[in-house]
C-alpha positions in Angstrom: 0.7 -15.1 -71.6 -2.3 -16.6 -72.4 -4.9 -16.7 -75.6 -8.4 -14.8 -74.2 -11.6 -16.5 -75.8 -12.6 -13.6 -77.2 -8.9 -13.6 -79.2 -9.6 -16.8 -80.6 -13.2 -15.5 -81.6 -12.3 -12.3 -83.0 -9.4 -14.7 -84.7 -11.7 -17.1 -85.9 -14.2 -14.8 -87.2 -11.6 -12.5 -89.1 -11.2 -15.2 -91.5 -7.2 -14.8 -91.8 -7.1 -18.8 -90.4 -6.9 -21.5 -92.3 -6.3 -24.9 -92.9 -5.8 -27.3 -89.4 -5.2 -24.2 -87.0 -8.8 -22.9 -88.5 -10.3 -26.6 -87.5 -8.6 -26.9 -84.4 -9.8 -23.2 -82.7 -13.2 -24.4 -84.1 -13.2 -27.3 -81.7 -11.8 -25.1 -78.7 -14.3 -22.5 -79.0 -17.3 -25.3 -79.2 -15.7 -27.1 -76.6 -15.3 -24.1 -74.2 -18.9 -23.0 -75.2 -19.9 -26.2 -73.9 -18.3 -26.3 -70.7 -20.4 -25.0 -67.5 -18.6 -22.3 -66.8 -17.6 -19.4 -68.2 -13.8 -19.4 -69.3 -11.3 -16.6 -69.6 -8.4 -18.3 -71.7 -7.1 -21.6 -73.1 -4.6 -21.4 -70.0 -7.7 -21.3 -67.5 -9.5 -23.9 -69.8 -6.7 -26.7 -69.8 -6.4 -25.9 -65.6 -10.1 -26.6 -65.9 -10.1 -30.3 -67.7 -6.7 -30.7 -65.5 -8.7 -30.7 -62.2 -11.6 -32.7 -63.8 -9.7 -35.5 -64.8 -7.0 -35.0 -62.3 -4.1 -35.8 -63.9 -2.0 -34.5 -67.1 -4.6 -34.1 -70.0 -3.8 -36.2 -73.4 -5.9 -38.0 -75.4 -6.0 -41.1 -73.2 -6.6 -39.5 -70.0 -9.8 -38.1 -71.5 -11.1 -41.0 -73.6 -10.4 -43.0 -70.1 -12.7 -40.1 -68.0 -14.9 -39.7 -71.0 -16.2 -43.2 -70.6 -16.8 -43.2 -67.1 -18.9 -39.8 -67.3 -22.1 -39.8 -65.6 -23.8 -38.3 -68.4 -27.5 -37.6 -66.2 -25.2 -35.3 -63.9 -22.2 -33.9 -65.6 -23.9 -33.1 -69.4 -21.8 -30.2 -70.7 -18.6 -31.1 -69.3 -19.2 -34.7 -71.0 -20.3 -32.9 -74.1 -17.5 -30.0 -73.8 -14.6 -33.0 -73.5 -16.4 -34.8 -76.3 -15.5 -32.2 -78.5 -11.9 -31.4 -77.0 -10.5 -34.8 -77.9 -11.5 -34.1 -81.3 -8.4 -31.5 -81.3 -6.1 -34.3 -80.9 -6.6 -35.6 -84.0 -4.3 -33.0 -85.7 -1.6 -33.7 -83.1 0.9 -36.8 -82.2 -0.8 -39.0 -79.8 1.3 -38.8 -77.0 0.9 -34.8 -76.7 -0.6 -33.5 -73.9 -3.5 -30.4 -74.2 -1.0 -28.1 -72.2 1.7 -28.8 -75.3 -1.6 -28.7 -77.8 -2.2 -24.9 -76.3 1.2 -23.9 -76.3 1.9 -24.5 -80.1 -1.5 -22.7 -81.3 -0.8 -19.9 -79.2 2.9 -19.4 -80.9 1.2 -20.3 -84.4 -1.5 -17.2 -83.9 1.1 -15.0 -82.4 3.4 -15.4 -85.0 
């Protein structure tokens, strides 16, 4: 099962987070916010930026895409993956997003 966006709001606005998980669903929300269109959960999300880029999602699949974004016709989903990478910073580089939503969703559950 799958994190809603409105979880990881009401999450992030109860103020019980702290620390890297706090920072990380920071970036996801402002990176989901940014993308064109409206998204359910982190699973639908990741499916998303999966399809965009068109192969497994890490942090060098998306710097490659981000540089070849055409900025004058795809905007929010060059500013939405913009912020995304940001989330692996707080994660080993060779991790891919799908891993990335898989360990915050067992961190909040738990």
């Amino acid at each position: 099962m799958s994190i809603s966006v409105s979880n990881l709001e009401k999450i992030q606005e109860s103020g019980k987070l702290t620390g890297v998980i706090k920072e990380v669903i920071d970036i996801l929300l402002a990176a989901i916010n940014d993308w064109p269109a409206t998204m359910v959960s982190l699973v639908d999300y990741e499916k998303e930026v999966h399809k965009l880029i068109g192969e497994e999602v890490s942090r060098k699949t998306m710097k490659d895409y981000i540089s070849n974004i055409d900025y004058s016709k795809n905007a929010w989903e060059g500013e939405s993956l913009s912020q995304l990478v940001e989330v692996f910073n707080y994660y080993d580089e060779k991790k891919q997003l799908k891993e990335i939503f898989n360990e915050i969703q067992m961190k909040i559950e738990n």
